[in-house]
N, C-alpha and C positions, 0 to 999 in steps of 0.2 A: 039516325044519320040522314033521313029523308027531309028533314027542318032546318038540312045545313042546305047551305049553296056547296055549287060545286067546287069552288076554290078552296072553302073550305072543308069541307069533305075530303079533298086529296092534303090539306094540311094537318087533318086530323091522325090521317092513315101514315103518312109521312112521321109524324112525332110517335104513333106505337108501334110503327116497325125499327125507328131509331132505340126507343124507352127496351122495345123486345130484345135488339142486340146488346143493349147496355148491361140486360140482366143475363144475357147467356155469356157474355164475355166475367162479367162478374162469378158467376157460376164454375164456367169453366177452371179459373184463377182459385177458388174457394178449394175445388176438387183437388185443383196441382197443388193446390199448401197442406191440405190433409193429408195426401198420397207420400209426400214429401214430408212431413213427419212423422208417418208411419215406419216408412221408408229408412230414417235417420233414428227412429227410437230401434228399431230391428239391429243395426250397426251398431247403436250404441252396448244393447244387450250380446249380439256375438262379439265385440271387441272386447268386453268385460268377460266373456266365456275364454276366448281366445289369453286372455291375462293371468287368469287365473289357473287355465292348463298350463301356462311357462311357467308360473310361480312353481305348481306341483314339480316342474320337470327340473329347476333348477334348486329346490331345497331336495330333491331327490338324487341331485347330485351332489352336490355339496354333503349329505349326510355320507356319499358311497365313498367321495374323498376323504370325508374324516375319518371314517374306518379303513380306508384304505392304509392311510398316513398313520394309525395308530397301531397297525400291522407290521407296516413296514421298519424296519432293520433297528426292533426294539433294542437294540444292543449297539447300536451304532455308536460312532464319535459321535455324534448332538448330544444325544440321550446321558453319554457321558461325561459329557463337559456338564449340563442340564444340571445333573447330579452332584458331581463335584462342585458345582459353585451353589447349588445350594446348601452344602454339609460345611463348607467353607465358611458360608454368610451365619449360618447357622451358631458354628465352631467360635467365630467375630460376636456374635450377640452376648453369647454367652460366657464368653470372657468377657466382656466390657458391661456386662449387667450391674448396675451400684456405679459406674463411674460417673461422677460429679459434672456438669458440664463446662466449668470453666477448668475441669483438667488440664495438663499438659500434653505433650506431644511424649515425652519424657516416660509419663505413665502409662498413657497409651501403649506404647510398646513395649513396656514392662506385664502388662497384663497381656500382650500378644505374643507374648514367649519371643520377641526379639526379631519376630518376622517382617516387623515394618521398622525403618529408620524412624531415628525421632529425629527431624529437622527442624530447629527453629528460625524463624528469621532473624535479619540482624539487628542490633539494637533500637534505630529508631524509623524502623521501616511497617508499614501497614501490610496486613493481610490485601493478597489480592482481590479486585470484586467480581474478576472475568469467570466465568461459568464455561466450564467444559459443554459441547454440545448435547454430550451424550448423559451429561449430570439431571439427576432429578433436583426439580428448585429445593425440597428440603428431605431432610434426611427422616424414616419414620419414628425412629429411637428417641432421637436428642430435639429435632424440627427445626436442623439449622442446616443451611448448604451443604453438601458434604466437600464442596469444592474449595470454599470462602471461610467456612464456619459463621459465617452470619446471618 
């Protein structure tokens, strides 16, 4: 530094005290991005812990309602109805087991011992194509609407 002038000597000093804050301002910035990803990978692992305790508490509930509901008033009207429409659906298969699918309506209710009308439409009138809401698109037996027959 003794081969400089002094102008330049204080220019010298002037550019490593700037170059010096540049690196500690860099520095500092470097630290607050680490810190701050540490910081945010910590969160991200209790958030995941925190996730996975609710999971346990709500399939710990939901199992205590199933048996709860599977307890409860096994004799009930649901339970009953439940039953009867399946022995009913059941009673339905197995009468109509072998019928042909361009059957009638005629023999239909001849094989259902009389319990359903045989309605047919009138002469030159088409099946409807409207689907009840509550209708499944086909039927599992025959695999035609049970509403339409098509």
């Amino acid at each position: 530094m003794k081969d400089y002038t002094e102008g330049k000597r204080v220019a010298l000093i002037a550019c490593l005290a700037a170059k010096a804050r540049m690196r500690a301002r860099d520095d500092v910035a470097t630290m607050f991005c680490k810190r701050m990803a540490a910081k945010a990978k910590k969160a991200r692992e209790e958030l995941a812990e925190i996730h996975r305790q609710q999971q346990e508490i709500v399939e710990a509930l939901i199992g205590n309602y199933r048996t709860l509901l599977q307890q409860v008033d096994t004799e009930g009207p649901a339970q009953r109805a439940r039953s009867r429409a399946a022995a009913l659906t059941k009673d339905a298969l197995d009468a109509l087991e072998g019928l042909e699918e361009d059957a009638g309506p005629a023999e239909v209710a001849e094989r259902l011992g009389g319990k359903v009308s045989a309605v047919e439409g009138s002469a030159g009138s088409r099946p409807s194509t409207r689907r009840s809401r509550r209708c499944p698109p086909i039927t599992a037996t025959t695999g035609r609407c049970c509403c339409t027959g098509i």
